[in-house]
N, C-alpha and C positions, 0 to 999 in steps of 0.2 A: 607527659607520656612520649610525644614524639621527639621530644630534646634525650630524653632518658635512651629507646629505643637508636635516636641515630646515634649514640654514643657506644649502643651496641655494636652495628654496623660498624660504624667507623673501628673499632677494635680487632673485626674479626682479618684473619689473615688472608693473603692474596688468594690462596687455595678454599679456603671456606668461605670468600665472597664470590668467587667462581663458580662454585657448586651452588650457590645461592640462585646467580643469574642462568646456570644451565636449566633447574630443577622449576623455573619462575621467569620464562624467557619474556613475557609482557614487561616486566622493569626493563628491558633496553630499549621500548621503542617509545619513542627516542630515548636512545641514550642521557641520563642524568646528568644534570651540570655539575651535581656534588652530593656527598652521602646524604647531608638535608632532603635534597629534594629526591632523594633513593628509600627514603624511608617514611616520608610523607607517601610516596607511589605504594610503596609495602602495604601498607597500611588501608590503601583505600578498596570497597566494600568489591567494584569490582574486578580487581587484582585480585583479593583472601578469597571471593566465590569460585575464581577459574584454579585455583591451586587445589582448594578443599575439591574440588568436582575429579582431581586427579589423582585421590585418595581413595585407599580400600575400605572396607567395610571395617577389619577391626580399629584401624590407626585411627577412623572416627569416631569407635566405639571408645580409646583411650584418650581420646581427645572428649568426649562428655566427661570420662573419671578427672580429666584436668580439671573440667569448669566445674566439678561437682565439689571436688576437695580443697575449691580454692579459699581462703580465709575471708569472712566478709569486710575487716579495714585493711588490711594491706592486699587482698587482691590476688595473693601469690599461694602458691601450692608447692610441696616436696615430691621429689621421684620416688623416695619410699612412702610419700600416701596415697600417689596413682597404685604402686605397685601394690599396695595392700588391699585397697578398694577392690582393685580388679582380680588378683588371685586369691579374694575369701575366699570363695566356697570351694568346694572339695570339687575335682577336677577343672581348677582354672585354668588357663591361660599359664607358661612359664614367665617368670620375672623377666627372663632374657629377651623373651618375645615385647612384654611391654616394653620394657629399654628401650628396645628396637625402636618401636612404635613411636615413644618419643623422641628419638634420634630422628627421625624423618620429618616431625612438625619443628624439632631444631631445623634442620639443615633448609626449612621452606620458611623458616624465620617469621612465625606462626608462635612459637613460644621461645623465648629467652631465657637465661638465666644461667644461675650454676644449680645443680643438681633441688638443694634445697631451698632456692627461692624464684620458683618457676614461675614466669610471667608470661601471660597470653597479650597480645593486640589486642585489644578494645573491640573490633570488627569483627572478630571470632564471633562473638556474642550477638550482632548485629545482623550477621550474614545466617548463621545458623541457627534451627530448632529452637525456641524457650523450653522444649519439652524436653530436658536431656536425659537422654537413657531411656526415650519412653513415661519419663515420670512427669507429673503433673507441675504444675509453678507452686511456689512455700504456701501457705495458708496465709501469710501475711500477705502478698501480692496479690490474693485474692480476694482482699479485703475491698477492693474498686471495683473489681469484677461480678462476684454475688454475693460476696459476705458480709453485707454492709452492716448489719449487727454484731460481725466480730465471733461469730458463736460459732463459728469454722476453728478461724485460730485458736481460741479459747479450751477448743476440748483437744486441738493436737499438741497445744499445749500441755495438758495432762494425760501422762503414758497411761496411769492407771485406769483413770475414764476410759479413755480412748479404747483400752485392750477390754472394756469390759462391753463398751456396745457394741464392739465388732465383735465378739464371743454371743451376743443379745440376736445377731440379724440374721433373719429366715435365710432359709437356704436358698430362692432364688433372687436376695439380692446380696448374696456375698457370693452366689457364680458370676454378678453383674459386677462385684469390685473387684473378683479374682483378673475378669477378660480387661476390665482396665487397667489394674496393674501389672499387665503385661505388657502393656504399650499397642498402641498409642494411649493417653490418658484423659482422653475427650470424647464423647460420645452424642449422639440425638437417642432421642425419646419424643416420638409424636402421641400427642395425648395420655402426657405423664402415666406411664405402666405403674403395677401396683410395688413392687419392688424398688423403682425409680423414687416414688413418690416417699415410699419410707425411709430411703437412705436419707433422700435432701431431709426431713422431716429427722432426723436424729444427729443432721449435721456430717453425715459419712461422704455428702458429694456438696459440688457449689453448681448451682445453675449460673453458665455465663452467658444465656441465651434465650429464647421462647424456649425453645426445645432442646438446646446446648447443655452437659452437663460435664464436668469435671472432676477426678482425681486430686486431692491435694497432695503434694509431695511424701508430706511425711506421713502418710497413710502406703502412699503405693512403696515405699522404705520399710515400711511395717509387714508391708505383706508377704515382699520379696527377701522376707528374713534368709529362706533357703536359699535361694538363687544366685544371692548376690545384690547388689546398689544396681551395678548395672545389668541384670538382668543374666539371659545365656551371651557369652563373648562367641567369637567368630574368630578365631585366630590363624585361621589353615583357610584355604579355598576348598568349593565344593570340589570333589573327585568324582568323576563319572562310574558307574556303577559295573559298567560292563570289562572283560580282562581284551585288553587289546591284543587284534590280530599284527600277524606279518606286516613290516610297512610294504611290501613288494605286493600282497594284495590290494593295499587301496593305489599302490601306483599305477599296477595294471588296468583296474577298474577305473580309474582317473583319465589315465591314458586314452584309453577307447572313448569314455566322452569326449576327451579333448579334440577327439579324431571328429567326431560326430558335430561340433560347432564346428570347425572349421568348414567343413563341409556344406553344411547349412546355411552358413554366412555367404559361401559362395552361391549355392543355390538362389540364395535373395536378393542378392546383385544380380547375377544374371538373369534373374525373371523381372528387376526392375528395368535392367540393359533392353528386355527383349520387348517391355512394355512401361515404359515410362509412366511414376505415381504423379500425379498432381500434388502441388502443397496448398492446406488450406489457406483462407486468408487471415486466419489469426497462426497460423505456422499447424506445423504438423502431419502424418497421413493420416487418413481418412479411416473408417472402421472398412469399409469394404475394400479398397486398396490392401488393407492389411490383410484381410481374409483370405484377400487370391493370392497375395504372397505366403502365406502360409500355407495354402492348398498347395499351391506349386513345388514347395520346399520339403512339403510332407511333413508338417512341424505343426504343433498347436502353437494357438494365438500368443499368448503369453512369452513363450519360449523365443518366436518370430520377432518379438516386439524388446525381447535382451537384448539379442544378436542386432539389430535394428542400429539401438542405440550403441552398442558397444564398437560398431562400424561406422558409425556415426563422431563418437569421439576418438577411433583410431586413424581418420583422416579417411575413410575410404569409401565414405557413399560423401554426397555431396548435394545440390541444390542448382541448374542451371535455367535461364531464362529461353524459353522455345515458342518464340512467336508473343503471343501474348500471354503465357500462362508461366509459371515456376514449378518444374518435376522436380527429382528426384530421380537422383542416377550415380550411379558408380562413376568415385572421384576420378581423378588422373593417377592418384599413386595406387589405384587396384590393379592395374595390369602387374607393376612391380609386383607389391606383395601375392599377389598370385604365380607368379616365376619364383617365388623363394621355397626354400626346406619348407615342410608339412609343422615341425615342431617352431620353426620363425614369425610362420603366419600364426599359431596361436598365442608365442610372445605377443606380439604386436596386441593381437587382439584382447590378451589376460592383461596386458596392462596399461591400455586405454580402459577397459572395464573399470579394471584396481581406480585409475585415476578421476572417474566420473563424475560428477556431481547430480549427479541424476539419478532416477527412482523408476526403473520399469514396470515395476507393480501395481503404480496407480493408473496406468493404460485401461482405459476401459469405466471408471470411476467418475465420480464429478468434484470437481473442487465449493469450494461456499459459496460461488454462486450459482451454483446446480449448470456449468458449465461444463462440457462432458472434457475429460483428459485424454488425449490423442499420444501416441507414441509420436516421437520427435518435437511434439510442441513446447512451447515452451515451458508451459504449466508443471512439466517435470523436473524441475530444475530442484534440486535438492541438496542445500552445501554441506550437511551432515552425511552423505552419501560415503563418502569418500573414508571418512574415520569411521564410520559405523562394520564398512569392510574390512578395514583395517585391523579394527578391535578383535571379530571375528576369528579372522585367519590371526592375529597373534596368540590368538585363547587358543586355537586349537595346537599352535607349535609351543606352548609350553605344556600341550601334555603328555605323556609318552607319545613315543610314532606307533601310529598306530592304532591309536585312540580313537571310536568315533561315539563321541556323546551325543544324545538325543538334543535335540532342538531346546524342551526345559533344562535337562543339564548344562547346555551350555550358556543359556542368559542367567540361569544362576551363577555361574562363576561370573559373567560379567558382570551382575549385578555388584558379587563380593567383589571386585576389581575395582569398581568406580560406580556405586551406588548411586549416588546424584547425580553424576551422568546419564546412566541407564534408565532414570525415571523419564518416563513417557517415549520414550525411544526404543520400544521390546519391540516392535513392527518391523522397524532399520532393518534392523539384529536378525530377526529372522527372516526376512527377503535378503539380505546379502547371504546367510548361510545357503538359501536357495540355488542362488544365482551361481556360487561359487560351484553350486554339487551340477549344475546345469551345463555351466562352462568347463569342467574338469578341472577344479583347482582342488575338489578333494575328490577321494573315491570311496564308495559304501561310507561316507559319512566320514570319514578320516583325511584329515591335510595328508596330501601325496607330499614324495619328497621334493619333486621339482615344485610345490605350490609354496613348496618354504623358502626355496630362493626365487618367486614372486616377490613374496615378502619380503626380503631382505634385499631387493632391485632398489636404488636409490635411497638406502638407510647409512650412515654414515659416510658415503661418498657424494660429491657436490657434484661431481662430476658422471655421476652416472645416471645412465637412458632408461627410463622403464619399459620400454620397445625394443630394447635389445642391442642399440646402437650404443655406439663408444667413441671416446675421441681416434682418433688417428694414429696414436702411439698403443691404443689400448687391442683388447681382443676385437674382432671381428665378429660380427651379427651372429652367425652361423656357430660362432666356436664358443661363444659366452656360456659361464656353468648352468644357467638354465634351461636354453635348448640344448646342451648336450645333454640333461638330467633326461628332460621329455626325449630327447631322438633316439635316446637309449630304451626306451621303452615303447615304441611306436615300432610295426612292421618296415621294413628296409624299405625304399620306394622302388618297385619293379620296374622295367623297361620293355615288358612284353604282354603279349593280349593271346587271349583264346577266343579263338573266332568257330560260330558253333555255324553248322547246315543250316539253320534259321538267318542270318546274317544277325547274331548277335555277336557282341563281342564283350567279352569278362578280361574284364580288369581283375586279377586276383591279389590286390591289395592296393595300395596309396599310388598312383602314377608319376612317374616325374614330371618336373612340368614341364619339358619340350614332349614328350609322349601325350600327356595330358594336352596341351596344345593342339596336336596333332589328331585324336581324336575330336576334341570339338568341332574340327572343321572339318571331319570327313564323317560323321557321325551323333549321331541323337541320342542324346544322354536319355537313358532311362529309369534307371533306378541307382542309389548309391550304398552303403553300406561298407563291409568288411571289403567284400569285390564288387566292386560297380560293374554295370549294363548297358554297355550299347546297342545301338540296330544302326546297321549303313541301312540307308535309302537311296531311291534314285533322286531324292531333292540334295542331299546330305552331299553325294558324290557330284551334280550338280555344280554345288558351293564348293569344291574342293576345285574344281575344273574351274571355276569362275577365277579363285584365287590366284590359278599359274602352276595347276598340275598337270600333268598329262595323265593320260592311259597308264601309259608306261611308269610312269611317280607312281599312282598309286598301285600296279600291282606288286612295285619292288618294297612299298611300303607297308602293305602287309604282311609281303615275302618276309620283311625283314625283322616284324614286329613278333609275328605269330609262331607262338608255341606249338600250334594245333598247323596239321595240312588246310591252306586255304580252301573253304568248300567252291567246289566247280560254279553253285550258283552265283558267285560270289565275284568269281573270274570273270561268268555272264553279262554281269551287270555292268561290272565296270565296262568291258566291251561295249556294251549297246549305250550307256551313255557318255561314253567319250565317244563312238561312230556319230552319234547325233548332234553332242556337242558342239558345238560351231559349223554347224551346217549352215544357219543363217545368219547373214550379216545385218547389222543395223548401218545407217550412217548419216549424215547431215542434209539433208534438202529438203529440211523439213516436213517429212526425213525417209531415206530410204531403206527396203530391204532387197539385199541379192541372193544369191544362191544357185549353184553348179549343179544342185537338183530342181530341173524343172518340175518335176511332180510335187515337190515339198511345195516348192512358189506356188503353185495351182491349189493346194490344201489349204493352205493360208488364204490366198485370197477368197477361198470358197468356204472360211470357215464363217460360220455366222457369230459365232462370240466377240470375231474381230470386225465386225461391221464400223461399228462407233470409229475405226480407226478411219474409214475414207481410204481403204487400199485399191488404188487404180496398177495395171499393170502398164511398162513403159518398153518392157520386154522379156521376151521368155522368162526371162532368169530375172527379172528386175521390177520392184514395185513401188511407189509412192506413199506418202501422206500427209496430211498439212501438218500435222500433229508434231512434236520433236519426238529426238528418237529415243530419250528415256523414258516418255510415254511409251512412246512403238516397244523398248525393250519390255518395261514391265510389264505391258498387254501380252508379249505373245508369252513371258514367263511365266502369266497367271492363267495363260490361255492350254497349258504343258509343253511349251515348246522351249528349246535348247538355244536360243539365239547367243550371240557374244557382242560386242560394238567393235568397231574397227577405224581407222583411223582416214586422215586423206590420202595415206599410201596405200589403203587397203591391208594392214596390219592389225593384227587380233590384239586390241586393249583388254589385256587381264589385271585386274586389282581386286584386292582383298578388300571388304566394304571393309570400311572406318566406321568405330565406335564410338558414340560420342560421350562425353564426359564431362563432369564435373568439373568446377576451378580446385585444383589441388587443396587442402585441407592440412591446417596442423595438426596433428595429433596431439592430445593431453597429455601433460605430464602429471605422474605423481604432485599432489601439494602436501608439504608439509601439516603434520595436524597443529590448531590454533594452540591446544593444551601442551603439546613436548615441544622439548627443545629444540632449537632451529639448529640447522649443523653447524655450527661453530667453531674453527676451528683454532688452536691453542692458543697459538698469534693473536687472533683476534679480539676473545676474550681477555688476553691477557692486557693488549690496547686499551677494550672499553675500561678495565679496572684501572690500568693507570688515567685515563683520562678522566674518572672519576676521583680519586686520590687525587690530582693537579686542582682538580674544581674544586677541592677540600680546603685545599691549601691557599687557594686565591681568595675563598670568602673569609679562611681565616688571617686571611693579612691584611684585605681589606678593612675586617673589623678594628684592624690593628692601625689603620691611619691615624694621621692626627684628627681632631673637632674641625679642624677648619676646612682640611680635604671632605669629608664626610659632611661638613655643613653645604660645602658648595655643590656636593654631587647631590645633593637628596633636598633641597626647598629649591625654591623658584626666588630669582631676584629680578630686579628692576635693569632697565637697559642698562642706566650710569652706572648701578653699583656692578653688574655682570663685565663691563668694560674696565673698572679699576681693578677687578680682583683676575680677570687675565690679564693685565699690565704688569700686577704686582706678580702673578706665574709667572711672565714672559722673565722677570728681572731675575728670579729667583732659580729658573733655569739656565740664565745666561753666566748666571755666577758660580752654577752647577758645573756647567759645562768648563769655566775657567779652572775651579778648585777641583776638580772630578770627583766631586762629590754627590753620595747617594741622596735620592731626593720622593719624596710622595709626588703623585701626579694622578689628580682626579681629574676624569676623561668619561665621553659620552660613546660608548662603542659603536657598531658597524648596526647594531641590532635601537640601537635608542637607550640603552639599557646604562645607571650610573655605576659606574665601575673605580676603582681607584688601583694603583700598583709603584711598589718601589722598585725605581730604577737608579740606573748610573748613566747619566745625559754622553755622548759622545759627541753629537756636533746639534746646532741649531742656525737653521736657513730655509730660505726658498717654500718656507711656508709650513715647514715638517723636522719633528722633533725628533731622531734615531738614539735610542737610549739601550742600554743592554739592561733585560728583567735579571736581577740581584735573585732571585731564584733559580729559575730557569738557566742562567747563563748565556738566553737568546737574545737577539740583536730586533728589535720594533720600532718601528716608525709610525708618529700620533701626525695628524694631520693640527696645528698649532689654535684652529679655531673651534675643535671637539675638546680643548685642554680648559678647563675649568677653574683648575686649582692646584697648587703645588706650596710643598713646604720642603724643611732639611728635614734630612733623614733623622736627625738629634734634634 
């Protein structure tokens, strides 16, 4: 079979052994030395299971009519007895469809042949179902199994018998052979039912079991007279039931989530920024760290613990060592991605998601060893993750736009897409559909249009970023078709505020981020949404003065920002806390404070909060303490007072505190799935196929040496005889090299491996034979003690 099969192979043309290795990308790794060993790889059980598992529901339902019509001695089957089988019954399946169906297990080189003497791989049979079509194994196979008296086979043997006790049996054990010959055709029965017990008892079922009982083939053949051999065919994918809406409503609806994890994602960096999580000792956060991040963010748990992870694989939360412990803090590359466009930060973060190997749903859960599952730990690590989103979002972009199928509707079509896949993986399926309606990759249930060029980020280019980056000749982050899909549907970003008599200030849509900036540090976020809320305080304004604003900055920076007339209290405050603001100085002598307000010094000293400091006065205006003076600063700041540091000139040190950070992070990229083809491109393929033709060609010329090359490369000899018979080479190349005659030369390759080739010797010395290969036309050089054996070419 595999001499037969690689003669197939070896037959087929550069272009249909191409589409072979696209359709079947596991045969190049590694790459084949020759069709032989391309078709031994074909062939084996897990190669045929990864192929079949990327098959639809009907092309494996036309794949049982193969193995069902096939002939018991020669093993082969006709396209017109698939097509017949399959298009009995009255509305089957079109021939053209089955055609089809076989054209696709051709082109995955699963069956061979010409039309009327189709042959399957051996491994078909091995890998999949004995039950085909649902029907039960022949009555003779069932003779090891319960029939050991034969009285199975014997009455399906006789049509007439046969149709006369199944015409004989009560009605509730022919609803029990009707539910088996629909498939599955195996059943339990705990303490043989009365129905169970009369079938086996008139020979209508075989117990393969205590309690196991079975269908014989040509019973459930018998019964599916109507229906068909194989039963109902599947030829079409499920279509979801509902008529789709505008794709401009799920964009929109899409959009505004989108808007809404971004946001949220920030929120949870900067509540980690403002309060560092610990990481557990087996990795992870903790359930109550997640709780206060979620409180803080206004986000339920589950939702906190996406975003989590999906910042987690976009590079942008991270893991730093502080003293003795490991937090949890926003990486180095979050300041960037927070300076970018609103629709870049959710690139980044939709396709780190996309790229994830992870599973946020089991957060909260315990693994087998009743070990609880922690968001970020490792326990989530889930390498199906990644194709299970994929599958997804492709199901939903081949349906119209606009389409939003229900959660069953759409594992049923996955199911008909890739059946054997899908078993035991319907969980995947639906927490990605989740996650995607979470993150805004679809809207009301329907792929948005920018979540389709999600999808298609990193699909036949090698070169492209799932993040949104590009090389350097290419588009720029900002201007790539995806964030201009989303930016086209996201509110503009404003550059102004409305500052109300409360000292709130409304942001009346997405901010830019130098405006955004600019607010965080003059102001305390409050609430976020469509128009986010701030309130200035007198700490807020404080921190703004601490930074290296003045008075004067900040009123010009509302002046400049606000929509609305600055409210007068607004005016006030700033006033009184830039007056107070650096009224007292800190400084070094371990350490002092001054001040040009005597009365302030005297408050100070006579405050009791500041006791613990040890403040003695050295003069009017000037005070002491053993303490340093970043103690002294943060006492009197906690104490409400305005103090600044200053220098050994007496110059007001302003700095913006430093955030600290994570060690930068890679961000994930898309992986290709294990099942489709790798990007390949035509060059290359066309490479591996010739370098596969070459290996063809060397084993078949090898065969073709002479006995005496082929004896010396393949036994073992003795030192004296292995020394005469490279004497006798050495001679027979030296006279090669005179005559420039072609010559055999068995040789031990770089690998150990015995090899033989005809050459045309060009020079011999110095230890190394340079001969041109009489195929190839190339020019090789044997090292003269790897040569084994050599003859003439004649």
């Amino acid at each position: 079979m595999t001499t037969e099969y690689a003669d197939h192979l070896r037959a087929l043309p550069d272009d249909a052994l191409g589409a072979l290795l696209r359709v079947r990308p596991d045969l190049i790794t590694p790459v084949p030395t020759d069709v032989t060993v391309l078709a031994a790889r074909a062939q084996t059980r897990v190669s045929v299971a990864r192929t079949l598992d990327t098959l639809d529901r009907f092309t494996l339902e036309i794949l049982d009519a193969l193995r069902l019509t096939r002939e018991p001695d020669t093993r082969t089957t006709s396209l017109a007895a698939v097509v017949a089988m399959a298009c009995a019954p009255a509305g089957g399946p079109e021939p053209a469809r089955v055609a089809e169906a076989v054209g696709r297990l051709r082109a995955r080189s699963l069956v061979y042949g010409p039309d009327d003497t189709l042959t399957l791989i051996p491994t078909v049979d091995e890998v999949c179902s004995p039950y085909l079509a649902g029907l039960g194994r022949p009555a003779a196979d069932l003779a090891t199994a319960g029939d050991s008296d034969g009285a199975v086979a014997a009455l399906m043997a006789d049509p007439a018998k046969l149709r006369r006790t199944l015409l004989s049996a009560p009605p509730e054990a022919r609803a029990v052979l009707d539910r088996l010959a629909e498939g599955p055709p195996v059943g339990t029965s705990t303490n043989r039912s009365e129905p169970v017990t009369w079938l086996l008892e008139h020979h209508l079922l075989v117990a393969t079991g205590d309690d196991a009982v079975e269908l014989p083939r040509e019973l459930g053949l018998l019964l599916r007279r109507d229906a068909g051999p194989l039963g109902q065919l599947h030829p079409l994918p499920p279509e979801p039931a509902g008529q789709p809406r505008p794709e401009l409503f799920a964009d929109r609806a899409g959009a505004g989530q989108a808007m809404n994890a971004v946001r949220h994602t920030e929120d949870l960096l900067e509540a980690l920024h403002e309060e560092p999580a610990p990481v557990l000792r087996g990795g992870g956060l903790g359930v109550l760290p997640l709780r206060r991040l979620a409180r803080a963010a206004g986000i339920a748990e589950p939702l906190a613990a996406l975003l989590l992870e999906a910042a987690m694989a976009a590079g942008l939360l991270g893991e730093l060592e502080l003293g003795s412990e490991t937090v949890f803090l926003p990486a180095a590359g979050y300041d960037l991605w927070r300076g970018t466009p609103l629709a870049q930060r959710w690139a980044v973060l939709a396709g780190a998601w996309l790229a994830m190997p992870r599973q946020p749903g089991l957060t909260g859960g315990r693994d087998e060893k009743d070990r609880p599952l922690t968001v970020l730990s490792p326990q989530l690590e889930r390498a199906g993750m990644p194709a299970a989103r994929r599958a997804v979002l492709a199901a939903l972009a081949e349906l119209a736009p606009g389409s939003a199928p229900s959660a069953d509707e759409l594992l049923e079509r996955l199911r008909w897409q890739a059946p054997r896949r899908l078993r035991g993986r319907a969980e995947l399926h639906r927490e990605a559909l989740t996650e995607a309606a979470e993150l805004g990759v679809t809207g009301s249930g329907a792929l948005t249009g920018y979540g389709r060029q999600l999808l298609e980020v990193g699909h036949g280019d090698p070169d492209a970023d799932p993040l949104g980056r590009r090389p350097e000749a290419e588009l720029p982050p900002e201007q790539t078709p995806l964030v201009l899909a989303l930016a086209a549907l996201l509110p503009p970003p404003v550059d102004h505020v409305l500052v109300q008599a409360d000292l709130t200030v409304v942001v009346p849509g997405p901010p830019e981020p130098a405006l955004g900036a600019e607010l965080d540090l003059v102001a305390e976020h409050e609430s976020g949404g469509g128009a986010s809320v701030y309130r200035v305080t007198s700490a807020s304004l404080r921190r703004a003065l601490d930074a290296g604003y003045a008075g004067t900055d900040l009123h010009a920076l509302f002046q400049r920002r606000s929509k609305t007339p600055v409210p007068q209290a607004l005016t006030y405050l700033i006033d009184d806390v830039a007056r107070t603001h650096g009224g007292l100085r800190t400084g070094g002598a371990q350490a002092y404070l001054r001040s040009d307000d005597e009365g302030l010094v005297s408050a100070v000293l006579a405050d009791r909060r500041l006791s613990a400091l040890q403040l003695r006065r050295l003069a009017p205006t000037v005070l002491v303490t053993p303490f340093s003076s970043g103690r002294l600063l943060a006492a009197l700041r906690d104490a409400g007072y305005a103090p600044v540091p200053e220098d050994a000139s007496g110059a007001a040190v302003l700095t913006k505190p430093k955030s600290r950070r994570a060690a930068p992070r890679a961000a994930l990229e898309p992986q290709p799935d294990p099942l489709e083809a790798p990007g390949l491109t035509e060059p290359r393929l066309l490479g591996i196929i010739e370098e596969i033709r070459r290996g063809d060609a060397r084993a078949r010329a090898a065969r073709r040496a002479p006995a005496e090359v082929r004896a010396a490369a393949g036994h073992p000899m003795s030192s004296l005889t292995a020394v005469q018979a490279h004497s006798q080479a050495l001679a027979v190349l030296q006279q090669a090299v005179r005559d420039k005659a072609k010559v055999w030369v068995g040789y031990v390759d770089a690998h150990g491996a015995n090899a033989s080739r005809l050459v045309r010797p060009v020079s011999l010395g110095a230890g190394y034979l340079r001969a041109e290969d009489d195929r190839t036309q190339t020019l090789h050089t044997f090292a003269l003690h790897r040569i084994t054996a050599a003859a003439p070419a004649d």
